[in-house]
C-alpha positions as CSV (number, residue, x, y, z in Angstrom):
1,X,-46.0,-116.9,24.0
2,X,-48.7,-114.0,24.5
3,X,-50.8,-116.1,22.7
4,X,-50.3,-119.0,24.0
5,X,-51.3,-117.3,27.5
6,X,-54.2,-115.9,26.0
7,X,-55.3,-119.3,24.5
8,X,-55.0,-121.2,28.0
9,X,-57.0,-118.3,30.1
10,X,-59.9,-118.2,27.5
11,X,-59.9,-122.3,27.4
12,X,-59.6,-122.3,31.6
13,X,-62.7,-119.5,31.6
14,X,-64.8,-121.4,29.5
15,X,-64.2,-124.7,31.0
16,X,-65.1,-122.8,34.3
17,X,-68.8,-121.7,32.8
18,X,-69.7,-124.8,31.8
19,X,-73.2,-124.2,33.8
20,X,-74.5,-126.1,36.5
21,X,-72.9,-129.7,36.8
22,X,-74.2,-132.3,38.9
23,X,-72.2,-132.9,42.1
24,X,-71.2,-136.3,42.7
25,X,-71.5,-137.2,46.6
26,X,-68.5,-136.3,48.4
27,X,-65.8,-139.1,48.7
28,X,-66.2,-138.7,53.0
29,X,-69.2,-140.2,52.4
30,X,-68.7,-143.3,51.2
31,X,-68.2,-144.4,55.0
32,X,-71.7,-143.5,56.0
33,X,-73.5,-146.6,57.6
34,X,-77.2,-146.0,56.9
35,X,-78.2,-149.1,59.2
36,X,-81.6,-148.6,58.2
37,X,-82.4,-145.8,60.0
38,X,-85.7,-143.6,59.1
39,X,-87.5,-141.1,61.2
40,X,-90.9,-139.7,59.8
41,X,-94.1,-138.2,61.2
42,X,-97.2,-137.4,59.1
43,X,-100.4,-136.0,60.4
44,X,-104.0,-136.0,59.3
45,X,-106.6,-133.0,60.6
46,X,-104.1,-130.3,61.1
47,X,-104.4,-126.8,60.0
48,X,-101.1,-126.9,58.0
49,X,-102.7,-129.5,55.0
50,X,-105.4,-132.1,54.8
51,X,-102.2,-134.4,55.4
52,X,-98.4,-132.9,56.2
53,X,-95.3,-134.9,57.1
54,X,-91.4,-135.2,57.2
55,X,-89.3,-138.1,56.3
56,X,-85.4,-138.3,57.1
57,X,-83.8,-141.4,56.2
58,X,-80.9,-142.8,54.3
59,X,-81.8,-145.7,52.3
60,X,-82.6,-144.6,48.7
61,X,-80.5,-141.8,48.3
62,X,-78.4,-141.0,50.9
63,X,-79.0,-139.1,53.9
64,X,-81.7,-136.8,53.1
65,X,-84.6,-134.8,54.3
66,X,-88.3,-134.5,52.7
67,X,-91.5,-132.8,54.0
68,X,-94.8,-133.1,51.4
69,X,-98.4,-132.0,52.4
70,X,-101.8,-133.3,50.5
71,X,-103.8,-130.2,49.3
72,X,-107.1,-130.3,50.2
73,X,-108.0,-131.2,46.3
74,X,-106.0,-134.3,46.6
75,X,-102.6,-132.7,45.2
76,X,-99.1,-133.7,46.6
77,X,-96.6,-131.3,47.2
78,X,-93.2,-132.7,48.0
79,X,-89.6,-131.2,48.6
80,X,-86.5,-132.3,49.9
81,X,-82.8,-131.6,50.6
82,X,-79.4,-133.9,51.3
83,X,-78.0,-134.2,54.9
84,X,-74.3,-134.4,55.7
85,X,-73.6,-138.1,57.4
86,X,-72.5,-136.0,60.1
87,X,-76.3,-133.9,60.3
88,X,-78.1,-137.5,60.0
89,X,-75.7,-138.8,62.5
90,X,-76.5,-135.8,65.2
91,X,-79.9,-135.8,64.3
92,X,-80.1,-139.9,65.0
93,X,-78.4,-139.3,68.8
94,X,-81.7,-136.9,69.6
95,X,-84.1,-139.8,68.0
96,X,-82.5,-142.1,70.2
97,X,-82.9,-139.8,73.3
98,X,-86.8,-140.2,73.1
99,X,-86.3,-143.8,73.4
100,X,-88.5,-144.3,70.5
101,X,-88.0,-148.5,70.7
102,X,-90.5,-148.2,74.2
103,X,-92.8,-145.4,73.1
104,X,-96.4,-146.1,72.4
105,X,-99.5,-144.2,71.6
106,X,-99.2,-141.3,73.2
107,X,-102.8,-139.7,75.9
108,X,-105.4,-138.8,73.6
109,X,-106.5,-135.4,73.9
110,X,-110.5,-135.6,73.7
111,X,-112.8,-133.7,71.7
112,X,-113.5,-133.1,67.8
113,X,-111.1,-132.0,65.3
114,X,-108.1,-133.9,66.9
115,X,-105.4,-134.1,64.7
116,X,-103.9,-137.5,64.5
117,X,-100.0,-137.7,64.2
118,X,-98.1,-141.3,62.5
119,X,-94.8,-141.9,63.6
120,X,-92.5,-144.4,61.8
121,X,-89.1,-145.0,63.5
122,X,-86.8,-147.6,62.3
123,X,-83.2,-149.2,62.0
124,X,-81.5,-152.5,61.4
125,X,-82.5,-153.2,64.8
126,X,-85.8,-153.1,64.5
127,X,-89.1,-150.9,63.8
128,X,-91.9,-148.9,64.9
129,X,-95.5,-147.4,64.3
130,X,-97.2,-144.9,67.0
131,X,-99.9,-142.8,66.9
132,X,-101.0,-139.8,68.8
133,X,-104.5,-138.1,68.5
134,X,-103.2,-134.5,69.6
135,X,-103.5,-130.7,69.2
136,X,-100.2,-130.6,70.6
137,X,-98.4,-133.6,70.9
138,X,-96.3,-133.6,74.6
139,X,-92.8,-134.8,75.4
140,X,-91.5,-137.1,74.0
141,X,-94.2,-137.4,71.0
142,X,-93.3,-133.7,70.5
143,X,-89.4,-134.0,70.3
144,X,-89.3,-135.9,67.1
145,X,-92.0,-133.1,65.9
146,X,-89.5,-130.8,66.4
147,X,-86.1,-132.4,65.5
148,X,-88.0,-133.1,62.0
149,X,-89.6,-129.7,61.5
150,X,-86.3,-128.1,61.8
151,X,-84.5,-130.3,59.6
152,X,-87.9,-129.5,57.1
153,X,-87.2,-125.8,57.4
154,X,-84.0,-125.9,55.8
155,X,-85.1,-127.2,52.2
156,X,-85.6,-124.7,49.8
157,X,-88.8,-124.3,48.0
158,X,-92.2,-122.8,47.3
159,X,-93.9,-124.7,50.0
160,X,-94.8,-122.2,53.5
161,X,-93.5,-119.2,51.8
162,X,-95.7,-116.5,52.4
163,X,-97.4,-115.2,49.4
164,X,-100.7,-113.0,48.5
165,X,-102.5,-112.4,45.6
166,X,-104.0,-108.7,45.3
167,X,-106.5,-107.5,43.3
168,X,-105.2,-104.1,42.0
169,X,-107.4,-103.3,39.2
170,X,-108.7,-99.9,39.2
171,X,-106.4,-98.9,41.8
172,X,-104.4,-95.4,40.8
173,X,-100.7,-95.2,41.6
């Protein structure tokens, strides 16, 4: 019997470290409605990256976020993160708020070395493209800004994370 006991807890522990497995999508998801929907901004001229922007949609793989920015030597940096239905669904109710279906281009501010933002805002319903030539977008141009950036600051990665090289040759301790 001791053995027995013994055999069933080693067998239970090592079916427990069976390293990382991939997670299937939960089963309350299955009665998420994407409907098309997709958010995204991208802008050209900033200080953040020759070109930055954030995508949340639902299409390809679920409800997700992604932010990516275009190096100044042409490289592509790109991360991304699941939503919960619910997140995407809270998040849509502020899209809607703007009333992105009757926004436009949004006043140009003048002078050089105007960033330009892109924004692509869709459902089943129906689509649309905007622009806005801005240091600082202003309301409601600046509201999806937002409600993307802080969607983007949750994924994990390398990108934005403060880092510094330092030469310490020839330094003493």
């Amino acid at each position: 019997m001791h053995k027995t006991l013994v055999l069933i807890v080693v067998l239970v522990v090592v079916a427990g470290c069976g390293g990382k497995q991939d997670t299937a999508m939960p089963s309350s998801w299955a009665d998420f409605e994407c409907e098309g929907r997709k958010v995204a901004y991208f802008v050209v001229g900033s200080m953040a990256a020759s070109e930055a922007g954030v995508t949340i949609d639902c299409e390809s793989a679920g409800p997700r976020v992604t932010r990516w920015a275009v190096e100044k030597d042409g490289t592509r940096v790109e991360d991304s993160t699941n939503l919960t239905p619910g997140e995407f669904d809270d998040l849509w109710k502020r899209v809607e708020g703007t009333g992105w279906r009757h926004l436009g281009d949004c006043p140009p501010d003048s002078g050089t070395d105007v960033p330009v933002y892109t924004f692509d805002v869709a459902d089943s319903e129906g689509a649309v493209t905007f622009t806005c030539d801005a240091l600082r977008p202003i309301f409601p141009w600046n509201t999806l800004i937002d409600e993307l950036d802080q969607y983007a600051a949750r994924i994990e990665g390398t990108r934005g994370k403060n880092t510094i090289d330092v030469e310490d040759e020839g330094l003493t301790p």
